[in-house]
N, C-alpha and C positions, 0 to 999 in steps of 0.2 A: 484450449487454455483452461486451468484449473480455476471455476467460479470460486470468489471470494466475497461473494453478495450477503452471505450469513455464517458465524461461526456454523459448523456440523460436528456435534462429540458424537461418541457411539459410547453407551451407556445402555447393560445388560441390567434391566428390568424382569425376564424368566424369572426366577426367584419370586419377585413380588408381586407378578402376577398370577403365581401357581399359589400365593397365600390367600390371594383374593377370589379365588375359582369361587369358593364355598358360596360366596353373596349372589354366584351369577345362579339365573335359574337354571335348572338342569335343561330342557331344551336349547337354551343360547349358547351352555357352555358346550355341546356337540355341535353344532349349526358351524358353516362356513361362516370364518370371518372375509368381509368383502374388505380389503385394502387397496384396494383400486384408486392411481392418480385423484384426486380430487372428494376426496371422501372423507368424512370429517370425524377427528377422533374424539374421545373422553376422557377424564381423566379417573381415579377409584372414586371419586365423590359424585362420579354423573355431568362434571362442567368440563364443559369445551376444550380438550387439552391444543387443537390445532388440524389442520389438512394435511393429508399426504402429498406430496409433492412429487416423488421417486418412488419406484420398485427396484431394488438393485438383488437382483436373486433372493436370498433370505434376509434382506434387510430392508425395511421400509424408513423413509425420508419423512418426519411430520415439519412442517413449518408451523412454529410457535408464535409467529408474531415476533416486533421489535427486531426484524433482521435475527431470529435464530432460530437455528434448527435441531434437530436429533434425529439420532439412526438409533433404531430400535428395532430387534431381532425379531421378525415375524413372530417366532413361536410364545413372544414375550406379550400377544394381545388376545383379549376373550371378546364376547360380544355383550351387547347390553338392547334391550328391544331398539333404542336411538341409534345403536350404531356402536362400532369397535373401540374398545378401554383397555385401559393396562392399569398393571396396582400400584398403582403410585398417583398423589396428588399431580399438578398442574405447575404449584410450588415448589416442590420437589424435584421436578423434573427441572424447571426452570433454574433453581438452585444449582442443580447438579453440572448445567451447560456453564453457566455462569463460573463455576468452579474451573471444570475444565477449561474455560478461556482466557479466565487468568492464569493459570499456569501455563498454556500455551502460549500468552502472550511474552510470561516472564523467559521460559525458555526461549524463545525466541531472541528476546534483547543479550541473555547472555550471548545467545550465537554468532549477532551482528555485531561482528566486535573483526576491527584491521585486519587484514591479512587472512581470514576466513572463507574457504573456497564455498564458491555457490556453483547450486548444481541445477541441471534442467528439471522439468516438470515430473520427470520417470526415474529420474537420481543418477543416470546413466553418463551424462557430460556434465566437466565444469565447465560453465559458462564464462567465470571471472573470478574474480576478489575482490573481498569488501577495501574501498580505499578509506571511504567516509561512513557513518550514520549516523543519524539522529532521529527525532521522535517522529519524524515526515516518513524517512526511509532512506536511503545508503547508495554512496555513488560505488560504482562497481567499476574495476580496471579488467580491462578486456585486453584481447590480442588485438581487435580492431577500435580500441579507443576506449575512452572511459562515458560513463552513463547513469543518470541518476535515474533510481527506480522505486516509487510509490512503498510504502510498507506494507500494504495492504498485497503486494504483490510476490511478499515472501514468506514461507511456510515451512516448519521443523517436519520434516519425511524420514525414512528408515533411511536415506543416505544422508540424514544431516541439515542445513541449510539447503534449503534448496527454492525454485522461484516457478512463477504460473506459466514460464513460457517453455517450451519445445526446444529445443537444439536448433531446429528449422525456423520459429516463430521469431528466437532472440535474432539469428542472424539476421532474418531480413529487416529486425526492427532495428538492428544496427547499422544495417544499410542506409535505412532512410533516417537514422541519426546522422549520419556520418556528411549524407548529402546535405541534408538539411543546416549542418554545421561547415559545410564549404561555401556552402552558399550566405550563409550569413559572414563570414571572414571575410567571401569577396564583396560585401557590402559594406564592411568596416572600413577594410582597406580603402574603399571607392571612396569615404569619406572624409577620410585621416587626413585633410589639408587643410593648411591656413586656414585658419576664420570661422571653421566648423562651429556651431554649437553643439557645444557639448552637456545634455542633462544627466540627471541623476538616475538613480538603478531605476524608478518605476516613472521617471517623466516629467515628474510635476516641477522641477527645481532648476535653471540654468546655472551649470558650476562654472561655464567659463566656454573658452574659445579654444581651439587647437592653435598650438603655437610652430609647431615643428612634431615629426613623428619619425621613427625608426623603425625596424623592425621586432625591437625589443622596449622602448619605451616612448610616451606619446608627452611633451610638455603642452599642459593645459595654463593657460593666461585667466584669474581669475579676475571677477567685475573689477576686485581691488588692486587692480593689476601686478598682481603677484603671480611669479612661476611655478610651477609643480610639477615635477615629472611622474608620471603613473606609466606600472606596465604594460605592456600591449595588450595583454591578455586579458585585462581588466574591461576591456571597451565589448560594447556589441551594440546590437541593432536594436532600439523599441520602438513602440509604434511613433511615438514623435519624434523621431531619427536617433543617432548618434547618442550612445547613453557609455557612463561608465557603471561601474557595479559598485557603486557608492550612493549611500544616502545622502543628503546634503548634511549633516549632522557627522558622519564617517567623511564626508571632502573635509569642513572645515575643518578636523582635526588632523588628518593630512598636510593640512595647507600650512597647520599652526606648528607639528612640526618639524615640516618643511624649510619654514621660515623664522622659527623660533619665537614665534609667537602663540597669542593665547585663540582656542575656539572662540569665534563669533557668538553668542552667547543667543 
């Protein structure tokens, strides 16, 4: 699965390192740089620009702190007696990630946008289509059902939208959505009789009792013994049982008008 623990831009720094040779002394700037896992960089002024984290062939991974990172081209560092620099401030560098993550964020939101094919981790399968999103992240309609997925969990690739999981990863994680969601229906169902109490989407609120239930809609008896039909689909399981996907604040506007009357204030 593609880590999403810290932005990572790749920003070519060569250039402004080959400006800065001149400051190094002449034996450091011949000397192997050691880039080795865990080895701590500098920035042109001599301060801490951050550790290495990664080797990825000619690119070295530094972890900046603050959840971010950079890929910076081996040939883009010199040495200094403390240890390996590039020519560029710390601010600079930072700036530059920072840049880059906002415009990958914004491309990003244009791309979450309805009907928008998401692709696997390699760009190679669609996975689904955007149905929903918002600032959290996007429900995706699948061939095995639909599924909401973290934002954090999707990423602009050279095929487009695409998400952290595998072709393999998403199926099986569909799988045990899918379970996971029969199991909760047949727990709803179990409940849908007479007398149930029924609370509010997070628990804390009684909206009322089950009155009668179909397969299509549930009438809920509220305290003020008023009728409301809600649809089925509205219902699920929370931890204090029986809940519908309304706040008490969303029931009593239902109820009001239901019944032609005004919210509970």
């Amino acid at each position: 699965m593609r880590k999403l623990a810290g932005f990572v831009a790749t920003l070519s720094l060569t250039m402004a390192a080959a400006a800065a040779a001149p400051a190094l002394a002449q034996d450091a700037a011949t000397a192997a740089v050691d880039l080795s896992v865990g080895t701590k960089v500098f920035d042109s002024e001599g301060v801490e620009l951050g550790t290495v984290t990664t080797v990825q062939g000619a690119n070295v991974v530094v972890d900046l702190g603050d959840s971010k990172q950079v890929t910076l081209p081996s040939a883009s560092f010199g040495m200094l007696e403390k240890g390996p620099t590039i020519g560029a401030t710390k601010a600079q560098v930072v700036a530059a990630v920072d840049q880059a993550a906002a415009a990958s964020e914004a491309q990003l939101t244009a791309a979450l946008q309805p009907g928008a094919d998401v692709r696997s981790a390699n760009g190679t399968v669609v996975l689904g289509k955007v149905k929903l999103a918002d600032a959290e992240g996007a429900v995706l309609t699948t061939p095995t059902g639909e599924v909401k997925l973290p934002r954090n969990a999707f990423f602009m690739g050279q095929a487009g939208l695409q998400t952290s999981f595998t072709a393999e990863q998403f199926a099986a994680a569909m799988k045990e959505v899918n379970t996971a969601a029969a199991a909760d229906d047949a727990a709803v169902a179990a409940a849908l009789v007479a007398g149930t109490e029924v609370r509010s989407l997070k628990g804390a609120a009684v909206l009322g009792t089950v009155k009668s239930a179909s397969a299509d809609a549930v009438v809920v008896t509220t305290p003020a013994g008023d009728d409301v039909s809600l649809p089925r689909n509205a219902f699920l399981m929370s931890p204090s049982g029986l809940a519908a996907a309304y706040t008490a604040e969303q029931f009593a506007t239902a109820v009001a008008q239901a019944t032609g009357g005004q919210p509970a204030s």
